[in-house]
Each structure stands twice: as C-alpha cells, then as structure tokens.
C-alpha positions as a LaTeX table, in Angstrom:
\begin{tabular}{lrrr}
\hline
Residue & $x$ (\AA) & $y$ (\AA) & $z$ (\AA) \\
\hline
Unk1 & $-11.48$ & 9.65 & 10.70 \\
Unk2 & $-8.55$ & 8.88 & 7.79 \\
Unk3 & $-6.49$ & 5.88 & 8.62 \\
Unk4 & $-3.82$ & 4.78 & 6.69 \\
Unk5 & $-3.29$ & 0.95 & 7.02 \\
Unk6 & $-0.08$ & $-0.03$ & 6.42 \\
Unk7 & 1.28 & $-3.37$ & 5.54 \\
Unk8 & 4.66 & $-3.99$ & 6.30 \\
Unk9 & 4.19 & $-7.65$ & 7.22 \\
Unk10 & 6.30 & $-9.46$ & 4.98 \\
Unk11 & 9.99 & $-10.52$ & 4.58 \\
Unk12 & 10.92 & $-10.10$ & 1.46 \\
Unk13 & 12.63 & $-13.49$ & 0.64 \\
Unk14 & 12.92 & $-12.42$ & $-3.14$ \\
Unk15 & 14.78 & $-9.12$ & $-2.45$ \\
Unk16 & 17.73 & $-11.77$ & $-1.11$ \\
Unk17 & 18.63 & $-9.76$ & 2.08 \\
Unk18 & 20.76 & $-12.13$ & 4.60 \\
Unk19 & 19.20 & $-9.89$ & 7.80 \\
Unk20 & 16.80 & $-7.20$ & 7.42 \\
Unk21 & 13.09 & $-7.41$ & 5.91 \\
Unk22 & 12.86 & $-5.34$ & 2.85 \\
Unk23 & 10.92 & $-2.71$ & 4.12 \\
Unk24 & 13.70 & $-2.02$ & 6.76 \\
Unk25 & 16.36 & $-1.36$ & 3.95 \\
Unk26 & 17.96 & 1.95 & 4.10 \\
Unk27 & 17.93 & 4.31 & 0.93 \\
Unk28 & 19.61 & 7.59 & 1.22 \\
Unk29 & 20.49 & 6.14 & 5.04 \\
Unk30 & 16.44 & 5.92 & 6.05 \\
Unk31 & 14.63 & 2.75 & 6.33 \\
Unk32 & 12.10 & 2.64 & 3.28 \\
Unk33 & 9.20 & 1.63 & 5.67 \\
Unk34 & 9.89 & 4.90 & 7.57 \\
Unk35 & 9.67 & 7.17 & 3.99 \\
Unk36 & 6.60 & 5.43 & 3.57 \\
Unk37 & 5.11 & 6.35 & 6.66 \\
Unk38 & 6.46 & 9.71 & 7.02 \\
Unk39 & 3.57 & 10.66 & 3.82 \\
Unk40 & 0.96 & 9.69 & 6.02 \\
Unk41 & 2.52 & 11.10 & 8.89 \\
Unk42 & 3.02 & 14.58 & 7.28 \\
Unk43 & $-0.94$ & 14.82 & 5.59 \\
Unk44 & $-3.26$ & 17.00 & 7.30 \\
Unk45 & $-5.77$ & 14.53 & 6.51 \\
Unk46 & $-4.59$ & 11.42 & 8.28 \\
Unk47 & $-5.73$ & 11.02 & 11.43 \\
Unk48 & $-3.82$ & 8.18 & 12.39 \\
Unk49 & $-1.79$ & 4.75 & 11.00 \\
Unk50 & $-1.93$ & 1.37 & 12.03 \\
Unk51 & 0.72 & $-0.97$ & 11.17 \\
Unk52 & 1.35 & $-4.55$ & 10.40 \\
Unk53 & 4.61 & $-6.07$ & 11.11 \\
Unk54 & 6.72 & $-9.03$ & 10.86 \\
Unk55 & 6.30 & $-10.18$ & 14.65 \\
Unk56 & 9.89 & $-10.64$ & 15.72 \\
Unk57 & 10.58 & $-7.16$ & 13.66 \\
Unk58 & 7.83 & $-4.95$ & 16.17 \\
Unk59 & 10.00 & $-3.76$ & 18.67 \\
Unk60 & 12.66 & $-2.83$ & 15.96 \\
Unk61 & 9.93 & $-0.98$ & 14.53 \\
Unk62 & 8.72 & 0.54 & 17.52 \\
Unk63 & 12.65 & 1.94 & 18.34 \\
Unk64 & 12.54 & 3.29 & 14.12 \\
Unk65 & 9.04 & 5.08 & 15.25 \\
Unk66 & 10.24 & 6.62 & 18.23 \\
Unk67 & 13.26 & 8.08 & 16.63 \\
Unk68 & 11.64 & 9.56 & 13.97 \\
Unk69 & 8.83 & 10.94 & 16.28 \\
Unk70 & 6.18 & 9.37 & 14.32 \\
Unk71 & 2.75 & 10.39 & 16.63 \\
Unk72 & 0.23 & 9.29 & 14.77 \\
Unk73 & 0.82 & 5.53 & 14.40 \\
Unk74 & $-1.29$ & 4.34 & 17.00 \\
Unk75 & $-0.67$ & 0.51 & 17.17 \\
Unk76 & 1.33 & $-1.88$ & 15.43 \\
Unk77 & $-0.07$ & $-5.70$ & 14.96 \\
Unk78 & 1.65 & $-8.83$ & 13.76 \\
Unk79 & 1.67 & $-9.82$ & 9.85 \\
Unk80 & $-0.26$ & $-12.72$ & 9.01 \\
Unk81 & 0.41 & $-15.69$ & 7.23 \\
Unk82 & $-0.48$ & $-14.08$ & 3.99 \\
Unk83 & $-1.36$ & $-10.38$ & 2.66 \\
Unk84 & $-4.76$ & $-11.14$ & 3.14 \\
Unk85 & $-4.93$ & $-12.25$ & 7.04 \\
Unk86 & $-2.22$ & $-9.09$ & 7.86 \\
Unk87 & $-4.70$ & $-6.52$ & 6.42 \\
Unk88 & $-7.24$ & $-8.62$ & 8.49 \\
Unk89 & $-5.52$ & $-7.63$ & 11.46 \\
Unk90 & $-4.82$ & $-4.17$ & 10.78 \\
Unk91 & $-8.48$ & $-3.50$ & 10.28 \\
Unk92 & $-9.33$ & $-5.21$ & 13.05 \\
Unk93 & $-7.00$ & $-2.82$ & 15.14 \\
Unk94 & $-8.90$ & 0.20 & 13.14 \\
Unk95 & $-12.13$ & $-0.78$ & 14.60 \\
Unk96 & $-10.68$ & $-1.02$ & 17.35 \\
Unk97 & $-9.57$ & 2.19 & 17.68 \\
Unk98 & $-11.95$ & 4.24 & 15.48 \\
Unk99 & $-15.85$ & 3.97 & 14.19 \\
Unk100 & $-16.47$ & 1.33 & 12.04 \\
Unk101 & $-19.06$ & 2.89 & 9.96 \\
Unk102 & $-17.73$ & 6.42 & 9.55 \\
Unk103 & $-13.94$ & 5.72 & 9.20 \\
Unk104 & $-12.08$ & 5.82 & 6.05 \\
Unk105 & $-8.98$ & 3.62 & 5.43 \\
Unk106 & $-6.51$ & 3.82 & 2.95 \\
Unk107 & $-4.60$ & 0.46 & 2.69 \\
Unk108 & $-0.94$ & 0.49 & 1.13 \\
Unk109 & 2.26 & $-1.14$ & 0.74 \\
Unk110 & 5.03 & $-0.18$ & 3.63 \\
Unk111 & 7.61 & $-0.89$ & 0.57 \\
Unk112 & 6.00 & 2.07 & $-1.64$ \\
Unk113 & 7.76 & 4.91 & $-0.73$ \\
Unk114 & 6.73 & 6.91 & $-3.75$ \\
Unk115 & 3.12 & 8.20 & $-3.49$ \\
Unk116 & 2.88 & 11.64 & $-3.16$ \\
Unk117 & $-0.10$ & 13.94 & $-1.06$ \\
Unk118 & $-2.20$ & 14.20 & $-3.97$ \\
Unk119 & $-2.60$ & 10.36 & $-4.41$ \\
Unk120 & $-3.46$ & 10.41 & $-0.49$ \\
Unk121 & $-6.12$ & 13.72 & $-0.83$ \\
Unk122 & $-7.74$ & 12.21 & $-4.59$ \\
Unk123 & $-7.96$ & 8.61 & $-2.56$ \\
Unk124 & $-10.08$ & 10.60 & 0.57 \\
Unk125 & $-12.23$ & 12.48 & $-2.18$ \\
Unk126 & $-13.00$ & 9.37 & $-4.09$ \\
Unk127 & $-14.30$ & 7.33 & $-1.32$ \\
Unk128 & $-16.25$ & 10.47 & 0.09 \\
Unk129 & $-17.83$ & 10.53 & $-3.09$ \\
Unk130 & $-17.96$ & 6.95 & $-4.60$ \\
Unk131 & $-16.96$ & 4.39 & $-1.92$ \\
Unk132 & $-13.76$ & 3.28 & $-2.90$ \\
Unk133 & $-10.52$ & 4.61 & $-4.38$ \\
Unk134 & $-7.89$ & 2.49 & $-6.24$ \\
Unk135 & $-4.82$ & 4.14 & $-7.18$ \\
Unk136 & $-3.87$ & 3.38 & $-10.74$ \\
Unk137 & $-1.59$ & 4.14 & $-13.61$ \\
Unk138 & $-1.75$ & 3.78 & $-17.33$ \\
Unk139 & $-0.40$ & 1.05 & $-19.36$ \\
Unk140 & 2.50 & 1.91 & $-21.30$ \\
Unk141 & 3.25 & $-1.34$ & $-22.90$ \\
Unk142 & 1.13 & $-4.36$ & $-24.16$ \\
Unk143 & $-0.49$ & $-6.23$ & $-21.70$ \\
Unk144 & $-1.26$ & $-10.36$ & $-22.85$ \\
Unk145 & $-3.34$ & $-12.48$ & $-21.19$ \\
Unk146 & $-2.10$ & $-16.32$ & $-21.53$ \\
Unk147 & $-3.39$ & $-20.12$ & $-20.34$ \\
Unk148 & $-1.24$ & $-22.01$ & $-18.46$ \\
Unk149 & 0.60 & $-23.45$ & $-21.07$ \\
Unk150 & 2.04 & $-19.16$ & $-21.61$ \\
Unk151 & $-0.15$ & $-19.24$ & $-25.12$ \\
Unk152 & $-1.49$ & $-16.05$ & $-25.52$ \\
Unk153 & $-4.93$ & $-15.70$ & $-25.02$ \\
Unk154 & $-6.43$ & $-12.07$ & $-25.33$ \\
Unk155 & $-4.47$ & $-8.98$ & $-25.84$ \\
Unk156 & $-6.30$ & $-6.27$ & $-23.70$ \\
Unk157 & $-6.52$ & $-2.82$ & $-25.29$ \\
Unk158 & $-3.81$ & $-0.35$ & $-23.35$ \\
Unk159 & $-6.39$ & 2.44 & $-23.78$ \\
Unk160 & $-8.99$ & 0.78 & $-20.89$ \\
Unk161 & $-6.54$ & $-1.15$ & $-19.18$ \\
Unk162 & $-4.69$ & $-0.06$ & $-15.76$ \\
Unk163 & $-2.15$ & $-1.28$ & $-13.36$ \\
Unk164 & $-3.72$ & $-1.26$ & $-10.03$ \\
Unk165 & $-1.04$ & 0.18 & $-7.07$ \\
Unk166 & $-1.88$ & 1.33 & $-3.49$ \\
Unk167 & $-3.42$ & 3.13 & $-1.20$ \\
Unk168 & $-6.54$ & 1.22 & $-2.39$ \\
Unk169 & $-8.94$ & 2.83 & $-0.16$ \\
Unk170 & $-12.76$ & 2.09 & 1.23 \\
Unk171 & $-14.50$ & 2.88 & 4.24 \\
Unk172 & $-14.18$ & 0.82 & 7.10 \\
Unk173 & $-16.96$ & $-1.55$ & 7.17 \\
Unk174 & $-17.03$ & $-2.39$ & 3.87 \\
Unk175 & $-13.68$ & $-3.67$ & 3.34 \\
Unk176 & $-13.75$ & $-5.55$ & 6.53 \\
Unk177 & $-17.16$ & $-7.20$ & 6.20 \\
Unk178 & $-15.59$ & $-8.85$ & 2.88 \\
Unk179 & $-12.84$ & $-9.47$ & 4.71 \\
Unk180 & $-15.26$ & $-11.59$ & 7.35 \\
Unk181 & $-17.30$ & $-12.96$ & 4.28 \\
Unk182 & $-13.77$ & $-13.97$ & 3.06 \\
Unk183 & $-13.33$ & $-15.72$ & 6.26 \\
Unk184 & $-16.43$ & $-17.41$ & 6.74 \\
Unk185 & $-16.30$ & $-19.03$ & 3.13 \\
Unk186 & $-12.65$ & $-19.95$ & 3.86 \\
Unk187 & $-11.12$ & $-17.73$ & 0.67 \\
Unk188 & $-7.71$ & $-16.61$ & 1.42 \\
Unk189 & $-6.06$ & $-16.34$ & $-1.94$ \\
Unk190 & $-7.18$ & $-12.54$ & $-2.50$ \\
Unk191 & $-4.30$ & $-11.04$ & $-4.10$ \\
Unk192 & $-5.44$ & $-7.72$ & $-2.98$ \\
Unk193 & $-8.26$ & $-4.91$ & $-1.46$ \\
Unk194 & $-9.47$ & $-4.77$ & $-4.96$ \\
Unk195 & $-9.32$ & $-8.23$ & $-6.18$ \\
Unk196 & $-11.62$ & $-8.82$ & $-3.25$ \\
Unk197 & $-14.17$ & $-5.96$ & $-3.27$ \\
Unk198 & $-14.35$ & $-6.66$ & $-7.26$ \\
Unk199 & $-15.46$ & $-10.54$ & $-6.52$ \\
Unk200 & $-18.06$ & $-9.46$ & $-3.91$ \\
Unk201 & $-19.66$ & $-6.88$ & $-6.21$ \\
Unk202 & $-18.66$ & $-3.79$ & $-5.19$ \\
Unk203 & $-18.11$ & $-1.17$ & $-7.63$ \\
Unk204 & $-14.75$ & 0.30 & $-8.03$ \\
Unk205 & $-13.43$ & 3.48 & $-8.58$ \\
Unk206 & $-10.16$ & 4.87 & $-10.29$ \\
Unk207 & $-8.14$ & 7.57 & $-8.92$ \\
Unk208 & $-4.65$ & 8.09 & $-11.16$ \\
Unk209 & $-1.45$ & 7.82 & $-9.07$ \\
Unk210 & 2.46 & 8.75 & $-9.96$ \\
Unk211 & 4.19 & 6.22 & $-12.43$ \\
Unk212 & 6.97 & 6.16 & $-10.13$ \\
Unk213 & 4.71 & 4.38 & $-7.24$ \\
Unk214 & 6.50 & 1.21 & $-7.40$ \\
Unk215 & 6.57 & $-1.61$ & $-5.48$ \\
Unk216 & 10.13 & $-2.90$ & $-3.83$ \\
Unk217 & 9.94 & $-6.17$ & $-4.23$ \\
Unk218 & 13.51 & $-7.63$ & $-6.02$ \\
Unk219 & 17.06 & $-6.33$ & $-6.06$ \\
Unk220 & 15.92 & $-4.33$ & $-9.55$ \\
Unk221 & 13.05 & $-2.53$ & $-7.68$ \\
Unk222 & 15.26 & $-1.17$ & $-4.86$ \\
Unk223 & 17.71 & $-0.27$ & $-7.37$ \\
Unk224 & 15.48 & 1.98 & $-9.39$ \\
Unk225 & 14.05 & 3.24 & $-6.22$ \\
Unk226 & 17.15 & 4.87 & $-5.24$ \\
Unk227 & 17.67 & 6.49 & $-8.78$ \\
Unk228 & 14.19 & 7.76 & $-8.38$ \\
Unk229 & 15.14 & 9.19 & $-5.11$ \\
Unk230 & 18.49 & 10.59 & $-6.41$ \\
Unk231 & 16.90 & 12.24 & $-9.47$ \\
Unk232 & 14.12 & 13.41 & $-7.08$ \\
Unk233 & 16.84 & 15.24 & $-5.12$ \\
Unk234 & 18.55 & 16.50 & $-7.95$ \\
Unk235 & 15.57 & 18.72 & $-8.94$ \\
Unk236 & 15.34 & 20.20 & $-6.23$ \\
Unk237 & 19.85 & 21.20 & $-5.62$ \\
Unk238 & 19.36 & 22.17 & $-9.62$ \\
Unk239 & 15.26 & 23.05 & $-9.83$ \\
Unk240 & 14.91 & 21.21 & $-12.88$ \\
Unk241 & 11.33 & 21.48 & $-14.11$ \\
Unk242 & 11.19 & 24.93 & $-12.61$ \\
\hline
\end{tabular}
C-alpha cells in the first residue's frame, strides 16, 4: 500500500495570520491544505492519507474533508511539538492502519500545493527500486556555506548540488525505525526525512520535482503561490504552451 503522510501540524507564526494556520489559507477561495491533498486524493496510486494536525484545528479539518469528499484520508492525528515528533505520529497511525514492512509512504508538506502526479508516480518507482525517493530541484543560483560568524566557508558547485523538497518517500519500516532510534538516543532536532535517514546511513536517492514546488511559509511565499496558480489557470483559458 501507498500512503501519503501529510504534515499539516504547524501554525505558521511567520506567515503573520491573526486566525487561521497557514495551511488553512484560501487561494483561489480553497484552503491550500485541501489543494494539497486533493493530488493524493486524485492518484491512482495512493491508497490512502494520514494527516497531522494542529490539535484544536482537527475538527475544522475534519468539516474541510467532508465537504470536499476526500475518502481516502483515513485518520487525522495531532501535530507534535516539532516536525519531527508530528511525522512520528503520522507513521505511527500508518502502522496502524497498514503493514509495516510492505507499505510505502510518501511524507510531504500540507503547505506544498504544487507537486504534480509525476513527482508522486517517480517517488513510488524510486523507492520500489532503490528504497527511498527525495524530491529535488536544481540549483539555479550560488549556494555558500558560512561559520557562525556569516564568513563564507565553501562555495558548493551548483552542478552536484540540490534543494531537497517533499514527498521524501521510504518504506514504512525504515523511516520509522530511525524515527524510534531517534527516540531512544533522545535526537529531536532532525530538520527533515532526509536529514535523518542521511545521519543513520541510509543511502539516498534523487527523483527531480517541479521548480514551482514551494513551500508557504511567509507572506512572499503565499504571494507567489497565487501567481503560480493564476498563471497556471491562464494556460489553460489561453492554452499557452500548446
């Protein structure tokens, strides 16, 4: 089974939003969290979603689900203190509700709205074939490396370096027995899947994703979201690129 695990567990205190959590913004009048799920929702590969949400935001999210008739997210669980403990609990749920040692999960962002089916299908083929799958782009600008006194300290070449984005996908048990390594040597500053994976030694593997994927994090992020979105639309009223 594919299971797309989706964390939505944050509250986005740097987008500066008085009510709602970021990922319950509306672009184009739909909740970004619900574009992001309606991806998973629509491949014929995913099987089902889990869900991790900001606890008092559930049963908002559970109304959002039910009105756009999202079937295959199967349970929802409460964010963590950090990234790290709420993708804790969302594979805990996936155990829970799948096979441990057969299931695939692909882990992203309920703020990237952007993916597109391909990302999802070349993140299933890579970890059928190799183990893992992180979705990555290409550096288009100089990357530098500096100490904490921001003095530069290596200059990375842009032709092998990558921005790592989401899904970032595994199979089942071996993202969550690093997670339960993680916990029983009391490491919770992982940054991400990968960061994680890489310091236990497992070998990673690169699948190339949309430059677009973004992450909505600040005002700037949703801004250029939406101008995504609107040029997105605009191709297909005019068929540019036809």
């Amino acid at each position: 089974m594919n299971i797309a695990a989706i964390f939505a567990g944050g509250v986005g205190t740097r987008m500066h939003t008085k009510e709602l959590p970021k990922q319950f913004l509306k672009i184009h009048d739909k909740p970004i969290i619900i574009r992001t799920l309606e991806l998973f929702e629509e491949n014929p590969e995913i099987d089902m979603i889990v869900i991790a949400c900001v606890e008092n935001w559930i049963g908002y999210l559970n109304k959002l689900i039910s009105k756009y008739n999202l079937r295959k997210v199967q349970r929802i669980v409460k964010g963590g203190k950090s990234g790290q403990e709420s993708i804790y609990n969302i594979l805990k749920a996936a155990e829970e509700l799948g096979d441990r040692d057969k299931d695939i999960v692909l882990i992203h962002d309920g703020v990237r709205p952007l993916i597109t089916q391909k990302t999802i299908f070349d993140n299933i083929t890579s970890v059928k074939k190799n183990g893992s799958a992180i979705t990555s782009v290409k550096v288009k600008e100089t990357v530098l490396i500096v100490d904490n006194d921001e003095s530069i300290t290596e200059v990375p070449d842009r032709a092998t370096s990558r921005l790592a984005r989401a899904p970032q996908s595994f199979y089942l048990d071996d993202i969550l027995s690093a997670h339960e390594k993680a916990i029983s040597e009391n490491k919770f500053d992982f940054i991400d899947s990968c960061s994680m994976l890489q310091y236990y030694g497992k070998k990673l593997y690169l699948v190339d994703g949309p430059q677009e994927n973004i992450k909505i994090t600040t005002p700037d992020d949703f801004y250029t979201m939406r101008a995504l979105l609107d040029a997105k639309e605009n191709a297909q009223i005019y068929g540019i690129g036809d």
